[in-house]
N, C-alpha and C positions, 0 to 999 in steps of 0.2 A: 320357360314352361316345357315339361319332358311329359308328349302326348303321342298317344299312337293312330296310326290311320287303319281304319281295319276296315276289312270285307270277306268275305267267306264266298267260296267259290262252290260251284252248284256241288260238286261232289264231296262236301265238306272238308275241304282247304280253305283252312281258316290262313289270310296275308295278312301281316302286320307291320307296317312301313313305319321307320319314325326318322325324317330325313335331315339332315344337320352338317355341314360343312366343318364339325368340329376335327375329323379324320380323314388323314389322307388315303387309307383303305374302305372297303365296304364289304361289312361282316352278312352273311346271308347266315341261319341258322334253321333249320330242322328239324322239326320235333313230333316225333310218331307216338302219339301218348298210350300207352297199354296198363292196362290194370294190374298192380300188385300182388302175383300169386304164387304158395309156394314151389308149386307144380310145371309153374312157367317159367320162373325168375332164370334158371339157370341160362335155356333157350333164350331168352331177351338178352340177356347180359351177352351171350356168344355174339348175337347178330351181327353188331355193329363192326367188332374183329375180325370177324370174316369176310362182310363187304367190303371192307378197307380194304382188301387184299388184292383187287383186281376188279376190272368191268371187262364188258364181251370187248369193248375197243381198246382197254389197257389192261393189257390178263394179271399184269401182276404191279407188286408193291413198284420195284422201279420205270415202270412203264409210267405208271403213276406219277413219279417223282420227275419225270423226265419232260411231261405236259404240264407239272404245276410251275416247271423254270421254263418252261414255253408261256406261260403267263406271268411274266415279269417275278417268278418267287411268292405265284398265289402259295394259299396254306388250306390244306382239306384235313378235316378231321372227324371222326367217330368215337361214339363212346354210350354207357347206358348212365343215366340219371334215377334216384331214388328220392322222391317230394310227395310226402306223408304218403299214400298208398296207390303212388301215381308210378311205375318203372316206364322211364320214357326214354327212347333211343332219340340219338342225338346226334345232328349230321353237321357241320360247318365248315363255310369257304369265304377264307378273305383274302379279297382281289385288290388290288390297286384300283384308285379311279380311273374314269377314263379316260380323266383331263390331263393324267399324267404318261399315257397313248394312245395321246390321236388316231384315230382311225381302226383304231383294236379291236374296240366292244369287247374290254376285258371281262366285262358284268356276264353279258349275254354267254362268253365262250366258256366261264368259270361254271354259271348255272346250270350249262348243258354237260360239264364233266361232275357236279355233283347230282344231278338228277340220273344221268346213268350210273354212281357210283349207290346211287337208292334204288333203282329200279330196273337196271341192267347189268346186273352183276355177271361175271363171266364164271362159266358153267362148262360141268365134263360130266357129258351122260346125260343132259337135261336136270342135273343138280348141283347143290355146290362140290368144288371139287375137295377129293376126299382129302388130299393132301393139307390144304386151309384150312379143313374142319380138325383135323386131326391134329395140325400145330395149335391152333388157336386154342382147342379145348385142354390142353395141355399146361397153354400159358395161362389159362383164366385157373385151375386148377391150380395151380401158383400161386396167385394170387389170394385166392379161397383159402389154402394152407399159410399161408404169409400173412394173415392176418394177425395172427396168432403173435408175431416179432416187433410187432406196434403195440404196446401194451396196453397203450392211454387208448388208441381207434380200438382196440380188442372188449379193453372194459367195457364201453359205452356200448358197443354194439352186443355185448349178452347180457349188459343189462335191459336193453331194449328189447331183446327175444324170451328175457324171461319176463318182462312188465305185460310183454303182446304176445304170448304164445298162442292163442287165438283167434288174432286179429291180423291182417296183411300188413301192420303197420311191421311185425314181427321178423321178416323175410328180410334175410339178408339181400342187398342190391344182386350181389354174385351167382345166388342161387348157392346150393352145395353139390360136393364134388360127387356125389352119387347118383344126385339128378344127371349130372353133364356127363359123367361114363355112359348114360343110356342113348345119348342123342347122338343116331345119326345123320350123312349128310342129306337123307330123304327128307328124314323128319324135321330136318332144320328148316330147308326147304321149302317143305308145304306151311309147315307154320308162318315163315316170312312170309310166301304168297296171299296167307289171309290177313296176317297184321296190314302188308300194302294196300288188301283190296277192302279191309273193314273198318279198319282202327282212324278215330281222329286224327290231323295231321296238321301242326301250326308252325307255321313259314314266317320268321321273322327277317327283316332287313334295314340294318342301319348303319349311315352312311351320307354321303351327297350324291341326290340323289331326285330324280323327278319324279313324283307316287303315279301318276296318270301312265307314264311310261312304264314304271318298274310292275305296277300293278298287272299291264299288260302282256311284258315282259314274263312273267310270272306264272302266268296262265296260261300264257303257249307254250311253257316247259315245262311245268307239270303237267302234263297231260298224257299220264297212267292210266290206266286200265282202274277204276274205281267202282264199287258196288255204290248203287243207289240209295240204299239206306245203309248207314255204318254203324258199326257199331256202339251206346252208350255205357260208358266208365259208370262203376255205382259209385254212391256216394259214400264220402268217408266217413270213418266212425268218429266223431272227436268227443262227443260229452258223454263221460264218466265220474261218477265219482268212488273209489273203493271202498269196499266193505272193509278191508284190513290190509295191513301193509301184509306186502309180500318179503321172507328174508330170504338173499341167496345168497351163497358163496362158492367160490371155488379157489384150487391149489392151483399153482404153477412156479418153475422154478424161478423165482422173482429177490430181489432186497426191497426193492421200495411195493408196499401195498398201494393198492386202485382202488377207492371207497368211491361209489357212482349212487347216487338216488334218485330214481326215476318221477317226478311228478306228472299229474292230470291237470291242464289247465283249465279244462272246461269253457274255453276261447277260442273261437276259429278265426284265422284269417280273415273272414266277412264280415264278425263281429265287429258291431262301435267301439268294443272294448280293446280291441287289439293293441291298439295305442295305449292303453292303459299299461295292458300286459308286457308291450316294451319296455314301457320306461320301470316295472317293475321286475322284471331280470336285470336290466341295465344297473338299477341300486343295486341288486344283488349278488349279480357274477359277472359280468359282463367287460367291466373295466376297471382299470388298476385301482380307482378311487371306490369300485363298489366293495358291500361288505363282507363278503366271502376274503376277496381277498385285502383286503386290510383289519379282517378279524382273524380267521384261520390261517392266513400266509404270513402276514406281518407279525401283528401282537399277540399271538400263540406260539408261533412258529410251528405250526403242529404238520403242516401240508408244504411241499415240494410247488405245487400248484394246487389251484382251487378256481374255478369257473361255473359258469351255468350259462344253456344257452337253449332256443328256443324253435320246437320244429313248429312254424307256422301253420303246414298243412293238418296236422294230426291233433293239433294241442295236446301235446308234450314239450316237459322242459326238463332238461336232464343236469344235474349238476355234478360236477367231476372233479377228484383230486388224487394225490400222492400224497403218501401218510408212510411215516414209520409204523408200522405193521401192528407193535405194541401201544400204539396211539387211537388204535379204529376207535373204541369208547368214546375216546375224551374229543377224537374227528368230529364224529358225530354227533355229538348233545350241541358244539359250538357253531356247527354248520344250520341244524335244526334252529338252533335257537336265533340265528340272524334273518327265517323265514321267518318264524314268529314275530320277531322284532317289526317287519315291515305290516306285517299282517295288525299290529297292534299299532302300528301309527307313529313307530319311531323311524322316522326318517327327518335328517336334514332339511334345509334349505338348499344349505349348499351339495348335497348328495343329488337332491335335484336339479338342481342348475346345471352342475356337472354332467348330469348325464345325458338330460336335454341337450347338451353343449356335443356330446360324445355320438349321439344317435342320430343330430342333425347335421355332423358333418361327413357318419356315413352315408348319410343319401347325398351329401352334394357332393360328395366324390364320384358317384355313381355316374357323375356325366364324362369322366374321364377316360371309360372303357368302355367298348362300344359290345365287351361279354357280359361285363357288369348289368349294364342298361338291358340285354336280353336277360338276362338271369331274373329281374326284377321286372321285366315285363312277361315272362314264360308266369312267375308267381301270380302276377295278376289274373293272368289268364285261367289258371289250374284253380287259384283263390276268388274266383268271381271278384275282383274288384278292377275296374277300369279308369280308376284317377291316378294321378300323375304325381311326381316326384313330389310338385310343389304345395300338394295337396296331405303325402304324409308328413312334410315339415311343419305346416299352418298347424295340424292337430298336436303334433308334438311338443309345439309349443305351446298348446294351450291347455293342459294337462294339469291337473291340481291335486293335491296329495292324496285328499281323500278318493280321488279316481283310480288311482295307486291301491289304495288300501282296499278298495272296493274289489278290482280284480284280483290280488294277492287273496283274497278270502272266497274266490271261488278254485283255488291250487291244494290240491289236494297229493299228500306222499301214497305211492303206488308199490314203488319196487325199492329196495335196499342190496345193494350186487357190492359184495367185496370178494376182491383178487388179493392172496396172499401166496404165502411160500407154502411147500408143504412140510408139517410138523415144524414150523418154525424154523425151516431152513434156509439161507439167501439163494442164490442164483446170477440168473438173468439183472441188468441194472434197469434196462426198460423198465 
């Protein structure tokens, strides 16, 4: 049974302990939740690059590295997270137990270099220092442009911004690089001071581990400086259904074309239906046996690759492939037509069984990575749902076609995003 202990601490710190002797380390995790905006995005996405960089008691990257081999080769890490229109910074430390150093308190001495590595950041002039802001924006700007060299991550993400140009789901994780030319280390600054003092904040820990203890532990070390009332995230937009498909395309110098179609699934995460909506991606893009790719990849050969996969928070499901260029047509009527297909009640027995087989052995993996197990407990939390591992396997096993078909007819096509060459030219092979 994979269950969590939770409690919420007066200033809204939310603990989430799930304790298990399965690992010889213990993963603490982070999570500063900030709402999806385009105006914001770029600043959330810097922050965590730039904390990383130094605390007031270790100023910089190798100071850093020098106290995490002073804790037997802990690991600290930051980063920003994009989950349906949730940009959440992301803070993690994994310590060894501390059955494996007697006498250490590896837990305690790790917690107190990632809580100053959140809340005591080291500073020149009362700000961040300009040098940190000034590499980091640099490198995140890189990245932002490098997008573009990933052709497959490139597709999906403007087909996303052209299906949501209106909506937060739209925003790139990164922010763009003309928001992050304006931000200085003031402004970086004051904004972090508010996200610390307003924004929800979920503290995950798993591991072997005492909850009574760790819970206490916990709470003597966060203990920042917090506003009394914090902040509320709005809620996310998920039910839709379009008035008309949207077409978009674009050139880039390319051989193989990116054919991407954006669906509405009109399912949230919360929904009874969810389960439904799995196991209906799962026939359909999901796995080698589903029928994108044993119609479009296999017996067409029409697609390089062909998938579909499913953003839980947003209900969006995006489906993606590689096509000979002069193929988009004949891509597309046979991609369409294996949605239909499910929508009409031609699915297997054995298409089901398989899949069932495919989706309940990613959750029992899930107990083998103790990132995995938060990633799936952060979902719960952002997704209002609070049952456990063993509680999405019971449903998925009990799932019947027509449950299938039922949610497959609330999937509606939104956006149509093809990447080709320009004038029919090749290029790039991504």
């Amino acid at each position: 049974m994979i269950t969590l202990d939770s409690k919420t601490l007066l200033d809204n710190i939310r603990i989430h302990l799930f304790p298990t002797t399965k690992f010889k380390t213990v993963l603490v995790s982070v999570f500063i939740n900030q709402v999806l905006e385009r105006e914001l995005a770029a600043q959330t996405a810097l922050l965590p690059a730039v904390l990383e960089r130094g605390t007031r008691e270790y100023p910089s990257f190798r100071d850093l590295k020098i106290r995490l081999e002073e804790l037997f080769g802990a690991e600290l890490g930051a980063d920003v997270v994009k989950k349906g229109e949730r940009h959440i910074l992301s803070f993690s430390l994994e310590v060894a137990n501390n059955k494996f150093a007697p006498g250490e308190n590896l837990l305690k001495q790790g917690l107190t270099l990632l809580k100053n590595l959140i809340s005591d950041p080291f500073l020149e002039n009362g700000v961040f220092k300009r040098d940190y802001v000034r590499q980091e924006k640099e490198q995140l700007a890189k990245e932002i442009r490098g997008l573009v060299n990933d052709k497959v991550s490139y597709a999906i993400e403007r087909c996303v911004q052209e299906m949501c140009p209106n909506e937060r789901y739209g925003v790139f994780k990164y922010g763009s690089v003309d928001d992050l030319d304006i931000i200085s280390e003031e402004s970086l600054y004051s904004y972090y001071q508010s996200l610390l003092r307003e924004n929800p904040i979920d503290v995950f820990v798993v591991g072997e581990i005492d909850a009574d203890e760790t819970f206490s532990l916990l709470e003597d070390t966060f203990n920042f400086y917090r506003e009394k009332t914090t902040s509320k995230l709005p809620p996310v937009e998920v039910y839709n259904t379009p008035v008309e498909v949207r077409y978009r395309e674009e050139a880039l110098p390319i051989n193989q074309g990116k054919l991407t179609l954006g669906y509405r699934t009109n399912t949230s995460y919360q929904d009874d239906d969810y389960f439904s909506l799995l196991l209906y991606n799962g026939i359909l893009g999901a796995f080698p046996h589903s029928k994108l790719f044993q119609n479009v990849r296999e017996k067409a050969s029409l697609a390089y690759y062909a998938f579909s996969r499913l953003e839980k928070h947003k209900g969006v499901q995006l489906i993606g492939s590689g096509i000979e260029i002069e193929n988009y047509q004949q891509a597309l009527e046979i991609i369409q037509e294996q949605v239909e297909l499910i929508k009409q009640g031609n699915i297997s027995s054995e298409e089901m069984e398989n899949t069932k087989r495919g989706l309940i052995n990613q959750y029992n993996v899930l107990g083998d990575s103790p990132y995995s197990l938060v990633n799936f407990f952060l979902d719960g939390v952002i997704g209002g749902r609070e049952e456990g591992v063993d509680y999405f396997i019971n449903k998925i096993e009990g799932i019947k076609k027509d449950d299938v078909v039922e949610a497959s007819n609330k999937v509606f096509l939104d956006t149509i995003y093809f990447l080709h060459s320009r004038d029919g030219e090749g290029g790039e092979q991504s």
